[in-house]
C-alpha positions as CSV (number, residue, x, y, z in Angstrom):
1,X,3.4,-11.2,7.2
2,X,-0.2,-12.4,7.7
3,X,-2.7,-12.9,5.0
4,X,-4.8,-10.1,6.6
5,X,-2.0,-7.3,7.3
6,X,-0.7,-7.8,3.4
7,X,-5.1,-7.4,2.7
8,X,-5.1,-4.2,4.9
9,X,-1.7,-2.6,3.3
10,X,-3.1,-3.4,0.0
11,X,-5.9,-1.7,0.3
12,X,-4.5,1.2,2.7
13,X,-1.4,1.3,-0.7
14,X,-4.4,2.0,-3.1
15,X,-5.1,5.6,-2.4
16,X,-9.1,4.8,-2.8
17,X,-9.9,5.7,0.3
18,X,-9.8,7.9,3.3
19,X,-6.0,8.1,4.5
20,X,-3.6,10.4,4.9
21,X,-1.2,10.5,1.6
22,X,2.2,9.1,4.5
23,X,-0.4,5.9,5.1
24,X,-0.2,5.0,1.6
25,X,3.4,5.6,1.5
26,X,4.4,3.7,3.9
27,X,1.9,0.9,3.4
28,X,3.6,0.6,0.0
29,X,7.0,0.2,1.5
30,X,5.7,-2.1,4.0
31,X,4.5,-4.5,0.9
32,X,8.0,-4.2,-0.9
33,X,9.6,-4.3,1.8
34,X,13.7,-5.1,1.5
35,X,15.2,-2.1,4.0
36,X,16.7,-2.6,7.2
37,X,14.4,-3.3,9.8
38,X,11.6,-4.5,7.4
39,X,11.0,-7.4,10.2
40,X,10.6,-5.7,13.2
41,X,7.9,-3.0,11.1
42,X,6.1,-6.2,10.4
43,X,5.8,-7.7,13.7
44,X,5.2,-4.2,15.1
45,X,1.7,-4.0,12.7
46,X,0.5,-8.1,12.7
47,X,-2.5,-7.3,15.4
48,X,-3.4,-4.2,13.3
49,X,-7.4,-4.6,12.2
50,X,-8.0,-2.3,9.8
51,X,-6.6,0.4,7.5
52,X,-7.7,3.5,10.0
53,X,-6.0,1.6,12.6
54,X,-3.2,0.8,11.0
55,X,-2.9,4.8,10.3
56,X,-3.3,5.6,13.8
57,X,-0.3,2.8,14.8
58,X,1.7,4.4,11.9
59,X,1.3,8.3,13.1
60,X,2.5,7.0,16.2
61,X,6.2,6.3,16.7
62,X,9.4,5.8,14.8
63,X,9.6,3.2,12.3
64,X,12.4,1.9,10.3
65,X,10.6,2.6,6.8
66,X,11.2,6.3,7.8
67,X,15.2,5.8,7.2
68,X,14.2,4.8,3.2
69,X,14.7,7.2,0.6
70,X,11.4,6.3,-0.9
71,X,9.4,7.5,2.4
72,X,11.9,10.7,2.3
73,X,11.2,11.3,-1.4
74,X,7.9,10.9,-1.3
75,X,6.3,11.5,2.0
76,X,7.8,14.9,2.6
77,X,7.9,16.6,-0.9
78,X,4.8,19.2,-1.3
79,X,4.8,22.5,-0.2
80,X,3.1,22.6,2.7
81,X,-0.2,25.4,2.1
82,X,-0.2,26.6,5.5
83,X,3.6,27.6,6.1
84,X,5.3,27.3,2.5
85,X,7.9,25.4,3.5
86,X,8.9,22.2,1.3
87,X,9.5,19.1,3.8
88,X,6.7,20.3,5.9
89,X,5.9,18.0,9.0
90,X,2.9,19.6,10.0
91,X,-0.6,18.6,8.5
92,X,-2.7,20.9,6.6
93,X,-6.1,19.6,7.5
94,X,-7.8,23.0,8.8
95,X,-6.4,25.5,7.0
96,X,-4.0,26.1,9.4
97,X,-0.3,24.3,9.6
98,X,-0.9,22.6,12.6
């Protein structure tokens, strides 16, 4: 892992700024890595930029970090406003389930 992706999951792991709740999930599991796959996530993100970048690559796509139970336990636990349904996977951004 470069010196700038471990910068840009650090800060994108912080929950200081502007990114969705799954971005600093998985940016966290991305730093501790240790999970099957852990490698290919990495080389996958190394030409990412920036944090809002690294979202957008993130939203996009399967990654192994989804197979943790960390991203299953956290990422998908609130009750979604929009539907009520625990394990939501649609985004409540404009006060619709989408």
């Amino acid at each position: 892992m470069t010196k700038e992706l471990r910068k840009i999951l650090l800060d994108a792991s912080s929950g200081r700024g502007d990114l969705w709740k799954e971005t600093e999930v998985a940016s966290r599991i991305l730093l501790a890595g240790g999970y099957p796959g852990h490698n290919e996530d990495i080389v996958a993100l190394e030409d990412v930029k920036d944090c809002i970048e690294l979202e957008n690559l993130i939203s996009r796509g399967a990654w192994y970090f989804q197979e943790t139970d960390t991203w299953k336990e956290e990422a998908w636990t609130d009750y979604c406003p929009g539907c009520n349904v625990a394990y939501c996977r649609g985004r409540y951004t404009t006060g619709q389930c989408e």
